[in-house]
MMTF fields as JSON, N, C-alpha, C and O atoms, coordinates in Angstrom:
{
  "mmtfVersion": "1.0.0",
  "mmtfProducer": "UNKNOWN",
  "numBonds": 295,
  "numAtoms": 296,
  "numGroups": 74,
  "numChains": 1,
  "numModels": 1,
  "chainsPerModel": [1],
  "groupsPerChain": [74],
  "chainIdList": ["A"],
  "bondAtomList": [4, 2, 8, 6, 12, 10, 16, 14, 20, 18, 24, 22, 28, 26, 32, 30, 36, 34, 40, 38, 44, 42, 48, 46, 52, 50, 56, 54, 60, 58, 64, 62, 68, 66, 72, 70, 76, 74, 80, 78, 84, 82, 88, 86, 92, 90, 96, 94, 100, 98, 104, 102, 108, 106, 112, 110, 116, 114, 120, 118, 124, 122, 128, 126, 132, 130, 136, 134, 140, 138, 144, 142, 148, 146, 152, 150, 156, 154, 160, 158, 164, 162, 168, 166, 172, 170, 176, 174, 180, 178, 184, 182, 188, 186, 192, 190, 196, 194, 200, 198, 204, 202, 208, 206, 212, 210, 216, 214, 220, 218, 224, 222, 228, 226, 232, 230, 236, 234, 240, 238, 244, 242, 248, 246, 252, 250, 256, 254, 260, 258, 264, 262, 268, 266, 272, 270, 276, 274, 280, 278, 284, 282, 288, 286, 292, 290],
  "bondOrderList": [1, 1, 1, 1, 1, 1, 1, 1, 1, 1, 1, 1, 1, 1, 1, 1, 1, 1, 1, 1, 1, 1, 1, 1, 1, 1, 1, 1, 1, 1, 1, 1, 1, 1, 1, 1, 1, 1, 1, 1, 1, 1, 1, 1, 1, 1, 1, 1, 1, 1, 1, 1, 1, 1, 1, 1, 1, 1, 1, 1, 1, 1, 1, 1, 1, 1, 1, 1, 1, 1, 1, 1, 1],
  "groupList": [{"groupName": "UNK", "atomNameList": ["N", "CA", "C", "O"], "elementList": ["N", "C", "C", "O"], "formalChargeList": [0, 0, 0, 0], "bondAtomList": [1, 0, 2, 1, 3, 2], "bondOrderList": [1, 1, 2], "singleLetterCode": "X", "chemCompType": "L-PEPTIDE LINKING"}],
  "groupTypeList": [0, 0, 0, 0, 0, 0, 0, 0, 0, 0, 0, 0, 0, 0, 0, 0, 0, 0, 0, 0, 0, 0, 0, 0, 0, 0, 0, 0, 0, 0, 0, 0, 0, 0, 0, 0, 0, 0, 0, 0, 0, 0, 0, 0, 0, 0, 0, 0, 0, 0, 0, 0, 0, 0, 0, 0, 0, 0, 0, 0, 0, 0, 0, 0, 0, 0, 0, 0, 0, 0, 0, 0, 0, 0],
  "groupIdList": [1, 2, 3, 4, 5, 6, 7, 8, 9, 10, 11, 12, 13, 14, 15, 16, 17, 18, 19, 20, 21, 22, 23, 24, 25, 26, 27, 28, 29, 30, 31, 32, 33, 34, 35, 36, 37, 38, 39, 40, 41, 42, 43, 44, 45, 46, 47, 48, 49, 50, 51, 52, 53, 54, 55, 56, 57, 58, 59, 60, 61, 62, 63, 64, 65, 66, 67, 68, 69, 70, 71, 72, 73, 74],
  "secStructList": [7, 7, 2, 2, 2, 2, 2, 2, 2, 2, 1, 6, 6, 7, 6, 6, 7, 7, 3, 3, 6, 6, 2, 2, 2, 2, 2, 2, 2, 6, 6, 7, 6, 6, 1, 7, 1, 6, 6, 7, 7, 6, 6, 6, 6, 6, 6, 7, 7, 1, 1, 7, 7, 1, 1, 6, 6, 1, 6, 6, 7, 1, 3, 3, 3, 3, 3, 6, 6, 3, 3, 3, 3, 7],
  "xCoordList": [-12.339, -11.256, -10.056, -10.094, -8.946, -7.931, -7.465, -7.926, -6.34, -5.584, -5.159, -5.762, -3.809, -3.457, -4.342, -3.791, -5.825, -6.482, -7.096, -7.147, -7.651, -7.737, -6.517, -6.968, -5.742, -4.868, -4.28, -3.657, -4.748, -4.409, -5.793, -5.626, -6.887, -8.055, -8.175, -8.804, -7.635, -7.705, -6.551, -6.666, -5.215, -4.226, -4.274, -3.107, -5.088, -4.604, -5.24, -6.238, -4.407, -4.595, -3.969, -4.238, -3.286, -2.078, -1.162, -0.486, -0.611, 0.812, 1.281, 0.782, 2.772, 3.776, 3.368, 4.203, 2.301, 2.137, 2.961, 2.912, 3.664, 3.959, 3.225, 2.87, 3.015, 1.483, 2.983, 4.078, 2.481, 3.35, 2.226, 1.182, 2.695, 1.897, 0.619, -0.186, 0.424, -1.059, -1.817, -2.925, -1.086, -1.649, -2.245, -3.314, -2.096, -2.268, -3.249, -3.866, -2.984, -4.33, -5.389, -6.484, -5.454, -6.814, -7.689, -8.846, -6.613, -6.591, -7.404, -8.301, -7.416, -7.868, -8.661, -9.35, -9.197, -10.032, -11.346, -12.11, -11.44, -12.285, -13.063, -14.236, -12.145, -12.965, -13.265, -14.091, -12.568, -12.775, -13.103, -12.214, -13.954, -14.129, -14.096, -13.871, -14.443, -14.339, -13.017, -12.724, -12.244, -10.835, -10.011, -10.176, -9.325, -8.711, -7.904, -7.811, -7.438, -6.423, -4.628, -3.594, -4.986, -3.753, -2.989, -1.856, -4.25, -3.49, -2.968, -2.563, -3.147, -2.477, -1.43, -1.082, -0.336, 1.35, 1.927, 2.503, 2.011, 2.186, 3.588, 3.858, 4.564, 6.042, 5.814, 6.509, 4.274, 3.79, 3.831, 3.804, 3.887, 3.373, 4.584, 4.124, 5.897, 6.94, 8.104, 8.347, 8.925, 10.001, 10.28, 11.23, 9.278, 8.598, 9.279, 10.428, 7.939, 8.806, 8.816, 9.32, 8.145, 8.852, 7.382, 7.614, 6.337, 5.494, 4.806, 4.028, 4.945, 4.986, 4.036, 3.862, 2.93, 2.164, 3.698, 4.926, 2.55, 3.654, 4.096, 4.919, 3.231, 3.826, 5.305, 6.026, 5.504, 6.841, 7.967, 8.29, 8.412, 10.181, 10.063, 11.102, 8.782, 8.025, 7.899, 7.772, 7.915, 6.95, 6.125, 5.82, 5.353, 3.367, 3.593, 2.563, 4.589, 4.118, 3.501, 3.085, 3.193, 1.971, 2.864, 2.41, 3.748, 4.257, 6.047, 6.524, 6.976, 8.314, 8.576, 8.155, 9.275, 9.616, 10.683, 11.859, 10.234, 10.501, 12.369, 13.533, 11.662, 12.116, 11.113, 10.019, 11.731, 10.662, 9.405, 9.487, 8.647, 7.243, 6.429, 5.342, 7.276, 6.809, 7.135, 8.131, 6.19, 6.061, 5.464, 4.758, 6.044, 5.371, 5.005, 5.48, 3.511, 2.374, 3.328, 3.897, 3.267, 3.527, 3.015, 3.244],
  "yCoordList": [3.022, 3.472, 2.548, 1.416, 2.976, 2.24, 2.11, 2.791, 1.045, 0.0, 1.532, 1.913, 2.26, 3.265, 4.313, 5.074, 4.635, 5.538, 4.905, 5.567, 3.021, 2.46, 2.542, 2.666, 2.497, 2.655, 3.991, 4.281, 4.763, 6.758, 6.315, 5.742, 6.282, 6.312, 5.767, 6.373, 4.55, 3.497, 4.073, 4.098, 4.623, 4.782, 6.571, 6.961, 7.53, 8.733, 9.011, 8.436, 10.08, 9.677, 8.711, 8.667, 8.156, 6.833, 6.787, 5.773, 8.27, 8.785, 8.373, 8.426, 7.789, 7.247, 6.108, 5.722, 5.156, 3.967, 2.562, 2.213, 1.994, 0.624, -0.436, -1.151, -0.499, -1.952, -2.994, -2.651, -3.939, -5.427, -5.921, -5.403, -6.569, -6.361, -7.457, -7.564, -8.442, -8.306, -7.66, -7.568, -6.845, -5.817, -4.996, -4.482, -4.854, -4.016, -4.346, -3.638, -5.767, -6.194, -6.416, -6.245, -6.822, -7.013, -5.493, -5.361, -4.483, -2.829, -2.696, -1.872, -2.999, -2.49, -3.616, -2.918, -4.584, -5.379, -4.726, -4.448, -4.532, -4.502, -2.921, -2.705, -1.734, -0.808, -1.259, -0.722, -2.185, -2.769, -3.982, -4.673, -4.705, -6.164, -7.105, -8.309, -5.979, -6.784, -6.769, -7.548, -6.184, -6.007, -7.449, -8.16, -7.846, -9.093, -8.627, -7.537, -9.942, -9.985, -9.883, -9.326, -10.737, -11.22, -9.217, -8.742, -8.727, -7.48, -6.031, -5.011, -6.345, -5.842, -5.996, -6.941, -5.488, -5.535, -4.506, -3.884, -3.996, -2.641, -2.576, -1.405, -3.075, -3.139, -2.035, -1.136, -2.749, -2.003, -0.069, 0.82, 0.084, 1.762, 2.352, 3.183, 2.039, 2.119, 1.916, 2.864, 0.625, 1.163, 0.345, 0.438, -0.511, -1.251, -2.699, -3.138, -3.268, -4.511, -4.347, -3.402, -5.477, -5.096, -4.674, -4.012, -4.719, -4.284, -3.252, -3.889, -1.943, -1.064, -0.372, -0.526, 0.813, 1.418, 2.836, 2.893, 3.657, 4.915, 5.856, 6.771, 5.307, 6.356, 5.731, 6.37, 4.511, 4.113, 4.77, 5.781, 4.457, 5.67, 7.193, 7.826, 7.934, 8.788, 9.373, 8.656, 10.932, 11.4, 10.844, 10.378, 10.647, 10.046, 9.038, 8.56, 8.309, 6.864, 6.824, 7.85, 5.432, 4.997, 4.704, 5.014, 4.276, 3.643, 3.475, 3.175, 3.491, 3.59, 2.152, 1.887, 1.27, 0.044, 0.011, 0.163, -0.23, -0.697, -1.526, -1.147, -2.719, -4.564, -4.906, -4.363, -6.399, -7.027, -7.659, -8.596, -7.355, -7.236, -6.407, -6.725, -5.172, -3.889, -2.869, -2.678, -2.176, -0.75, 0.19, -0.049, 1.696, 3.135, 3.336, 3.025, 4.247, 4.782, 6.062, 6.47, 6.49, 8.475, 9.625, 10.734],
  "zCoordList": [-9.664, -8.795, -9.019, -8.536, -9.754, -9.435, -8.105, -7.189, -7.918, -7.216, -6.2, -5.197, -6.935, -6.114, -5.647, -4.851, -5.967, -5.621, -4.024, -2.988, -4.24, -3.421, -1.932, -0.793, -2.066, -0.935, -0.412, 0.609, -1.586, -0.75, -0.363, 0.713, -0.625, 0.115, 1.243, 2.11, 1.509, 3.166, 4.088, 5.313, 3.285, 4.945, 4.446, 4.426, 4.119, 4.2, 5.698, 6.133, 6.455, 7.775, 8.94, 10.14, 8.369, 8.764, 8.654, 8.825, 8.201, 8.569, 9.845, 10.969, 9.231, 10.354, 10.792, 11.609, 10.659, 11.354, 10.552, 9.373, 11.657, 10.524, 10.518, 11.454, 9.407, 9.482, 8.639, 8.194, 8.722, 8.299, 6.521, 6.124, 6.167, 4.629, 4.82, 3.895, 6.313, 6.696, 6.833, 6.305, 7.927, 8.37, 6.99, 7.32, 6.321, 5.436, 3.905, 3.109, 4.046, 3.33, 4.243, 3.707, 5.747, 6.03, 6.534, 6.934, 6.322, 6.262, 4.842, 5.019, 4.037, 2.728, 2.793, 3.538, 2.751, 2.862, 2.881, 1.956, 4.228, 5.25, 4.659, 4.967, 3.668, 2.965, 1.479, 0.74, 1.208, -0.398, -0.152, -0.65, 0.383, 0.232, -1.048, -1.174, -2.056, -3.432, -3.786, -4.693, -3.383, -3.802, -3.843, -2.851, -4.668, -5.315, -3.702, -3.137, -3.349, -2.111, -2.909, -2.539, -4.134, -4.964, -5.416, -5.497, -5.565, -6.252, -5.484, -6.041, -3.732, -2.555, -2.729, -2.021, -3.482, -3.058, -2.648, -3.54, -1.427, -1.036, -1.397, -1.134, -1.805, -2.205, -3.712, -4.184, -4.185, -6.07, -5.676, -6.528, -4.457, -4.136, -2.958, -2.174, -2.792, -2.141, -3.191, -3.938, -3.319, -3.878, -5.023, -5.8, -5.025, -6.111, -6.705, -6.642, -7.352, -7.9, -9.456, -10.064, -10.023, -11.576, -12.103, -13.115, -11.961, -12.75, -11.482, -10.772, -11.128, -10.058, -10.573, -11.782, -9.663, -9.492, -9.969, -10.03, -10.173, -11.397, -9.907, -9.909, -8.533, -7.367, -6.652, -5.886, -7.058, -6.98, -6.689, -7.313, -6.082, -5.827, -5.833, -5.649, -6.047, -6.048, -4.829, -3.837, -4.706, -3.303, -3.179, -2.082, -4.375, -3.795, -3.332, -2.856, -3.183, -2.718, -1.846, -1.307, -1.349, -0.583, 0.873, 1.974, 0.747, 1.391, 1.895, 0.8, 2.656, 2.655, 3.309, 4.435, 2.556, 2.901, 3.921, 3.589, 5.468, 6.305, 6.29, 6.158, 6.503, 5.446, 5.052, 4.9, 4.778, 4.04, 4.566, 5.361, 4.302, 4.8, 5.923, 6.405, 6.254, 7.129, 6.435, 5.738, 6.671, 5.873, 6.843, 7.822, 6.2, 6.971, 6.06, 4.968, 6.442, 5.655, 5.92, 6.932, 4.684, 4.039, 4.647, 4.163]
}
């Protein structure tokens, strides 16, 4: 399972909520425990940084960046 399949899988259903980018790794945690903590960048699935998930700036995204470090789930 990739990274982005991992996070449509944990917030689908979590439309409209704003989690903070704790909030949101100990959110994916807690269904992926093996999941690297380092490779949670919910910024990678919203409007992106430099090496971005391909749902980036995208309808699919995961995510609509708030500021910096709060986000709405899609």
């Amino acid at each position: 399972m990739t990274n982005h399949e991992r996070f449509v899988e944990t917030f689908k259903g979590m439309s409209g909520k704003e989690l903070s980018t704790s909030e949101i790794r100990d959110i994916i945690i807690k269904k992926f425990p093996d999941m690297n903590r380092g490779s949670i960048l919910p910024n990678d699935h919203a409007e992106g940084n430099k090496s971005v998930c391909w749902c980036a700036g995208t309808e699919n995204r995961v995510f609509d960046r708030i500021k910096r470090g709060l986000y709405k789930v899609r």
